[in-house]
C-alpha positions in Angstrom: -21.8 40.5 41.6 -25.5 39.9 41.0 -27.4 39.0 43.7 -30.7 37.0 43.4 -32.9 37.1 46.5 -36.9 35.2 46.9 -39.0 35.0 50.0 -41.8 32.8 50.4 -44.4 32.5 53.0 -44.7 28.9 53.0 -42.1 26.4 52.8 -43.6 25.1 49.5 -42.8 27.9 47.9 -39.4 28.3 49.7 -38.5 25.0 47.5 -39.4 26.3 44.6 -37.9 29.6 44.2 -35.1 27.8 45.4 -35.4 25.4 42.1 -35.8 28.1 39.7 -32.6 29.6 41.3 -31.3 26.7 40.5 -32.1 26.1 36.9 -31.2 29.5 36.2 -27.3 29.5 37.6 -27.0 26.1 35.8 -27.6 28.0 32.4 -25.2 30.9 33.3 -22.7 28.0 33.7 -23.1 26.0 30.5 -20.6 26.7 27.4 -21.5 23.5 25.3 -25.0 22.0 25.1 -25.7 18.5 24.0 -29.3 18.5 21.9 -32.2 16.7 23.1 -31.8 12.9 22.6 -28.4 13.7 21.0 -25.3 10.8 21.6 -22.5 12.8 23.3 -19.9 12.1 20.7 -18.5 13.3 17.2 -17.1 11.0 15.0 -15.5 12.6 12.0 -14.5 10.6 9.3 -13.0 12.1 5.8 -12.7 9.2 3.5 -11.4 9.6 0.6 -10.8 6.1 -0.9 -13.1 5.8 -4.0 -10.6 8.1 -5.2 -6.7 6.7 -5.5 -4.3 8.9 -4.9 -0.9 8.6 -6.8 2.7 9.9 -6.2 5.8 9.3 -8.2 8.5 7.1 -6.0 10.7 8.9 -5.5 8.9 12.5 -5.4 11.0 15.0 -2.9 10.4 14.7 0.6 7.9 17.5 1.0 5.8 16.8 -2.3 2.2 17.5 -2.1 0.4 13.9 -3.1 -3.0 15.2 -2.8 -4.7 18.8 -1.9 -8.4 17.9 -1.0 -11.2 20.1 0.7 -13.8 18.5 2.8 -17.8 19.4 4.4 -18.2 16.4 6.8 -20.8 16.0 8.8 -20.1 13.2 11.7 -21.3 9.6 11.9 -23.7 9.8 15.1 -25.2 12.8 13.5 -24.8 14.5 17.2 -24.9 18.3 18.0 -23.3 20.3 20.1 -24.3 23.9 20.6 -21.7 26.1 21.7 -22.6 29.4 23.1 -20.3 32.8 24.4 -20.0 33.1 27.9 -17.7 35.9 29.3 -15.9 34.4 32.1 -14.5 32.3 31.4 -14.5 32.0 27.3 -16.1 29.2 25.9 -12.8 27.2 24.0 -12.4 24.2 22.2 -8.5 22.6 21.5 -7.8 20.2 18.9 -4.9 18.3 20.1 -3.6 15.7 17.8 -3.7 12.0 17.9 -0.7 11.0 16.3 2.7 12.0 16.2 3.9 14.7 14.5 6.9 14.6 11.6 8.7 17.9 12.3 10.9 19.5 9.6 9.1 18.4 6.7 10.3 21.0 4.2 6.8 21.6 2.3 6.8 24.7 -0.4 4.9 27.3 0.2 3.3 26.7 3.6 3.8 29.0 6.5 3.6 27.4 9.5 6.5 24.7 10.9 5.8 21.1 12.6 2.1 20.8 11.7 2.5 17.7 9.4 0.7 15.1 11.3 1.6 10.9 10.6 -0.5 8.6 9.0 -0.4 4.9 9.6 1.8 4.6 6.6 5.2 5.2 6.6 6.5 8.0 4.2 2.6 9.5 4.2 1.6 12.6 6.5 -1.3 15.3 6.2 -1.2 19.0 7.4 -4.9 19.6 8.0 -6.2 23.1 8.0 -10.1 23.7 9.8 -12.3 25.8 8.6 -16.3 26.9 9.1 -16.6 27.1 12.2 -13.4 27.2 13.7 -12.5 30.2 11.3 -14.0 33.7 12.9 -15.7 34.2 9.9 -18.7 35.2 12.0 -19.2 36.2 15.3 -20.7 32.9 16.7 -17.8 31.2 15.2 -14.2 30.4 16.7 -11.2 32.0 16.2 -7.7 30.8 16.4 -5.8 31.7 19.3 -2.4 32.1 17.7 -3.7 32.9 13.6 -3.5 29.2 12.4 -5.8 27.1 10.8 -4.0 24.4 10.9 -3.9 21.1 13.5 -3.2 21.1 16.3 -5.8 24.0 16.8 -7.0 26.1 19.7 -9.7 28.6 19.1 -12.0 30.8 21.4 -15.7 32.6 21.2 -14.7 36.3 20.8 -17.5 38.0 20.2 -20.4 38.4 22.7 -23.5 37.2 20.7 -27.1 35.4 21.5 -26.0 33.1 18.6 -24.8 29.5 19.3 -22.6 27.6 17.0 -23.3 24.0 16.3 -20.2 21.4 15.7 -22.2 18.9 14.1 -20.7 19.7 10.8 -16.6 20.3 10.2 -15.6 22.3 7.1 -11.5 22.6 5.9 -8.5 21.1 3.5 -5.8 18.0 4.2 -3.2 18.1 2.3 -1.3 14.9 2.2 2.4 15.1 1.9 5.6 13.0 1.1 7.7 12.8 4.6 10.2 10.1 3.6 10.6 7.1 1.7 7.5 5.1 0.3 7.5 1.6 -0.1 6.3 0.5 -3.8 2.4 -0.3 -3.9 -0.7 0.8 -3.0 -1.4 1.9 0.5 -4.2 2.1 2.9 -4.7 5.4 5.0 -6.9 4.9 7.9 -5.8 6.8 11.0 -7.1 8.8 13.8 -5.0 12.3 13.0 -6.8 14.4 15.7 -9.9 15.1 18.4 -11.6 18.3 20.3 -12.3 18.7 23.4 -14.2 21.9 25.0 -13.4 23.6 27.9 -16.2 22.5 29.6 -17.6 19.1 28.0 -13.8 17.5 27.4 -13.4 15.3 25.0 -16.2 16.1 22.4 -14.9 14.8 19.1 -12.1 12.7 17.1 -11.4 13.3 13.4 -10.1 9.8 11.1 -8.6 10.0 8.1 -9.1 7.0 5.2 -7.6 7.0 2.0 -5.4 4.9 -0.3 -1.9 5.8 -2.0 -0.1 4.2 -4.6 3.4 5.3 -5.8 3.8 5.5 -9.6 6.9 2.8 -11.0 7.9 1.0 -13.9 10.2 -2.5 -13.8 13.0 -2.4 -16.4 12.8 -6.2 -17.3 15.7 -8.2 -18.9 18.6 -6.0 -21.1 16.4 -2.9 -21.4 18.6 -0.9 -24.1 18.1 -1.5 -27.5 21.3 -2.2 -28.6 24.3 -3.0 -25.9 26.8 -1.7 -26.2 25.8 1.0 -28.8 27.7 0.3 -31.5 29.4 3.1 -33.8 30.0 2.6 -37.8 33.6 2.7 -38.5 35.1 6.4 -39.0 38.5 7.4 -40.8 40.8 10.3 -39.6 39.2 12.6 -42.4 36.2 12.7 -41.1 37.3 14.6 -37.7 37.9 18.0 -39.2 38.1 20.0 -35.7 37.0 20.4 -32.0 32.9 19.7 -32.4 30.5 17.0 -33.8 31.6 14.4 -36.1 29.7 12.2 -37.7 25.7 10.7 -37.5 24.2 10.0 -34.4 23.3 6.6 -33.6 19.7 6.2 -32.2 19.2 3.5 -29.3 16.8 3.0 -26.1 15.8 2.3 -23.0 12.1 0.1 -22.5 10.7 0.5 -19.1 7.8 -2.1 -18.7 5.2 -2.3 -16.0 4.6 1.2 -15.6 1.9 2.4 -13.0 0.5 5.7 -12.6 -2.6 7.4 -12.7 -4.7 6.4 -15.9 -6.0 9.8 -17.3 -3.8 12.1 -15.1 -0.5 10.0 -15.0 1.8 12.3 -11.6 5.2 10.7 -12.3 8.5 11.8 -15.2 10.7 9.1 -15.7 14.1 11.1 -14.9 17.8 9.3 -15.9 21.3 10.1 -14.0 24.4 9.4 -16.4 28.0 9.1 -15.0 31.4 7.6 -16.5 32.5 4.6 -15.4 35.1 1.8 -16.7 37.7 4.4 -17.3 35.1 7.3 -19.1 35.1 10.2 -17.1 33.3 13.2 -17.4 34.2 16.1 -19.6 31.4 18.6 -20.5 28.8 17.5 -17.7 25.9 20.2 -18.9 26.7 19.0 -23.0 26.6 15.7 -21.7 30.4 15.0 -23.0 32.2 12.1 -21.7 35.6 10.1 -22.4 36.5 7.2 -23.9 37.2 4.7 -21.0 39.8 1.5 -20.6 40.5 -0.5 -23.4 41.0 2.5 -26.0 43.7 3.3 -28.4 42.1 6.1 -30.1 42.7 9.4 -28.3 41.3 13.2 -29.0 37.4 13.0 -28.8 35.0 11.7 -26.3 31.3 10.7 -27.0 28.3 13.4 -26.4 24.3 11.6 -25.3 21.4 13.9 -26.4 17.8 13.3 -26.0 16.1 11.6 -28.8 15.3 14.7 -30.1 18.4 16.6 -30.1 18.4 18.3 -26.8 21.2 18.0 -24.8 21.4 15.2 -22.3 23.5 17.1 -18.8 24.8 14.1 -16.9 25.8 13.6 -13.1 22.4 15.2 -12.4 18.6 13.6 -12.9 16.8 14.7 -15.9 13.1 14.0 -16.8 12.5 12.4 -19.5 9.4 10.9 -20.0 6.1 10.9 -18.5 4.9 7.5 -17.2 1.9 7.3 -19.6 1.3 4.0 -20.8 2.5 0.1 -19.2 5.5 0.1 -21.4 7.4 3.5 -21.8 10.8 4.0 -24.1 12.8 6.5 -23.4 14.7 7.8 -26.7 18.6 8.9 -27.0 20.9 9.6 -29.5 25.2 9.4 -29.3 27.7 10.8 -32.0 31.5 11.4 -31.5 32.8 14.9 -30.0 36.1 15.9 -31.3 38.1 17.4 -28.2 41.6 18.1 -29.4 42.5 19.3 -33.2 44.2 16.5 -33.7 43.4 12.7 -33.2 44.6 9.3 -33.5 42.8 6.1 -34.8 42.5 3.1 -33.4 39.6 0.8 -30.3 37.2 3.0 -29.0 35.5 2.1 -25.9 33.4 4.3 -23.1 30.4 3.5 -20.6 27.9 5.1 -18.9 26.2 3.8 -15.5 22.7 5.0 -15.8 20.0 5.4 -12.7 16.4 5.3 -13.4 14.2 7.4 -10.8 10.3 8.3 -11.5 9.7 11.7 -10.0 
């Protein structure tokens, strides 16, 4: 232990070698300095809403709606000077401010239960700190446990004459798809997290603004072109064996009102196709299906393809089309699939039910 010792032959000067005594253990005690005519608060604020934000409706939980970097600097313009001290280490914790949505399965990223809420339901953010809360020099902090990401606890590590200022807050938020969006735009504006030093308290809060809109089309009225689809007649010559028979008959689906992104549009239209009134499934990935109730004919079913000629699978979603314009048609072809080697004439009726998600 030092020891710090001052005599004086006068009481004067008794009082003020005690002073400096004083003034000197108070700056072996400080961690966190407020500057001169500084206001002893940070507020951060990342907004973000000159800039919408799209996601497709119903995008997987998990989806990434937006991966943005930010160099903020906060609204009082305050600093705070941190500095190393030994014993004990000069730390700052980033708890968070809102809830957190565990088990949000997002690609790619390492670390579980750090996908904070937003104020809008379906919307969270994983938000990752960097400069100076990333080690990257010796003045700076350094996570306690390896991650970046909030909620973040970090420590001084290095002995230096070097302070730190938190005036400025450098890192990434990723917003992310946590569960179902309501259709519309939406208005982020939420407190996600704040710091507090280990000798100051609470220093700091960090608020997220934003705004979201999901990407949608309306199907208004009878949207296929032609309902039913209607074949041309067909006599027992022309099915010649197990296969293709005949020409494919063109028809459509119009989806109006479509909203996406104007230049960048984020959302597929994506179709599901499954039997129904009797038509079952028989070739899902050839997109092969029955005739249903009401049919006398018997040996061959009905194949969908895409407008082009690919292969339609059913009982699963398949994109389509990208949402790039208000109205968006979505093109398919049909033809008869001989099943058996032999057939028999006679009504010929199937159906599809058909599910529309944008993705």
């Amino acid at each position: 232990m030092s020891t710090f010792g001052c005599t004086a032959p006068r009481p004067i000067a008794f009082v003020a070698c005690a002073l400096a005594l004083g003034l000197l253990a108070s700056e072996a005690e400080a961690k966190c300095d407020w500057a001169a005519g500084s206001t002893p608060y940070m507020p951060f604020e990342f907004d973000t809403t000159s800039t919408p934000m799209w996601v497709p409706l119903d995008a997987e939980i998990g989806r990434v709606i937006a991966d943005l970097d930010f160099n903020i600097g906060n609204r009082n313009a305050a600093q705070l000077r941190c500095f190393y001290e030994d014993s004990p280490r000069t730390t700052i914790s980033m708890p968070t401010s809102t809830a957190i949505a565990p088990g949000v399965p997002v690609r790619g990223h390492r670390f579980a239960d750090n996908v904070l809420r937003t104020n809008i339901d379906g919307i969270g953010a994983i938000i990752t700190m960097g400069r100076p809360y990333d080690g990257t020099a010796d003045n700076f902090f350094t996570s306690d446990d390896g991650s970046q990401t909030i909620p973040y606890k970090g420590t001084m590590r290095t002995n230096t004459p070097l302070n730190v200022s938190l005036d400025r807050m450098r890192g990434n938020v990723k917003l992310i798809k946590t569960g179902p969006i309501a259709p519309g735009e939406h208005v982020i504006d939420k407190e996600m997290f704040h710091g507090i030093t280990n000798d100051k308290g609470r220093v700091m809060d960090f608020t997220l603004k934003g705004r979201v809109h999901t990407a949608y089309c309306t199907a208004l009225g009878k949207p296929i072109s032609t309902a039913p689809v209607e074949f041309s007649d067909h006599t027992l010559a022309d099915f010649t064996g197990p296969g293709p028979v005949g020409r494919e008959v063109d028809f459509n689906i119009k989806l109006n009102g479509c909203m996406d992104h104007d230049t960048a549009p984020t959302a597929f239209a994506y179709i599901e196709l499954d039997g129904t009134n009797g038509s079952s499934v028989v070739d899902a990935t050839r997109g092969i299906f029955s005739l249903g109730t009401g049919s006398t004919a018997e040996g061959f079913g009905i194949q969908i393809r895409h407008g082009d000629g690919r292969e339609l699978p059913l009982q699963q979603a398949v994109p389509v089309k990208r949402l790039n314009a208000p109205e968006v048609q979505l093109d398919f072809k049909a033809r008869y699939w001989q099943l058996d080697n032999t057939v028999k004439d006679g009504q010929v009726n199937a159906a599809l039910n058909f599910t529309i998600t944008y993705r």
